[in-house]
C-alpha positions as CSV (number, residue, x, y, z in Angstrom):
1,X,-32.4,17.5,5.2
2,X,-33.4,20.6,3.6
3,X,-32.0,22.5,6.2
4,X,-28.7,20.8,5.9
5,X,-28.9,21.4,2.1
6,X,-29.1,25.3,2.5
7,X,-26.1,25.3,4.7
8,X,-23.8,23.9,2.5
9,X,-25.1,25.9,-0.8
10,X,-23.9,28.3,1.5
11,X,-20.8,27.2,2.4
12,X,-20.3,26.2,-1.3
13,X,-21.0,30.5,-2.3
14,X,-18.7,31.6,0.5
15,X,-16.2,29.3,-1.1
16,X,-16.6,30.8,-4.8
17,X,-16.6,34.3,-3.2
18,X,-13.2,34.0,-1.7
19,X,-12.0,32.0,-5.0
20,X,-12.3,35.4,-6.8
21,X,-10.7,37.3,-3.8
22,X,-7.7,35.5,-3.8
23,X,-7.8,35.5,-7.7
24,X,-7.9,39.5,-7.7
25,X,-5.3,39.4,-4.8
26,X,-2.9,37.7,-6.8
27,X,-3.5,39.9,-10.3
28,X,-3.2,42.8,-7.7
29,X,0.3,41.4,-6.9
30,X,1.2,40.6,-10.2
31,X,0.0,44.5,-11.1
32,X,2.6,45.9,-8.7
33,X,5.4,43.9,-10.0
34,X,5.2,45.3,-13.1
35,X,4.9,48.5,-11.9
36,X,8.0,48.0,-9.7
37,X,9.8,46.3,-12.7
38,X,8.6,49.4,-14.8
39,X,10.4,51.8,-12.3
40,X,13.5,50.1,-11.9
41,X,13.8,50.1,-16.1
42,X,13.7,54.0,-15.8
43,X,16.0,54.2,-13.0
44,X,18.4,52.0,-15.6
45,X,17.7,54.2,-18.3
46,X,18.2,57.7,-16.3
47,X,21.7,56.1,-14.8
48,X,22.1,55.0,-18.8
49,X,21.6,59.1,-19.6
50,X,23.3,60.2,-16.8
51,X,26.7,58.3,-18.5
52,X,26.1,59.1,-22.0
53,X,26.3,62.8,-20.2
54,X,29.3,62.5,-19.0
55,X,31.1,61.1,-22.0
C-alpha cells in the first residue's frame, strides 16, 4: 500500500509540473501575439507616414 501511495504522489507532481508548462506555453503564445500585433501597428503607422509624405 505504501508503495502504491508513492507512485501516485508521483504521478500527482508530474501532473502539477506539466500544469505550469502548458500555463507558460500558452503566456508564451499570448507574448508573441502582441509582439506580432505590435509590428503590424508600425507597419500601419509607417504606410500612414508614407501617405502624409506624399500629400
Amino acid at each position: 500500500k505504501k508503495v502504491a501511495k508513492k507512485k501516485v504522489a508521483k504521478k500527482k507532481a508530474k501532473k502539477k509540473v506539466t500544469k505550469k508548462k502548458a500555463k507558460k506555453k500558452v503566456t508564451k503564445k499570448k507574448a508573441k501575439k502582441k509582439v506580432a500585433k505590435k509590428k503590424v501597428a508600425k507597419k500601419k503607422a509607417k504606410k500612414k507616414v508614407a501617405k502624409r509624405k506624399k500629400r
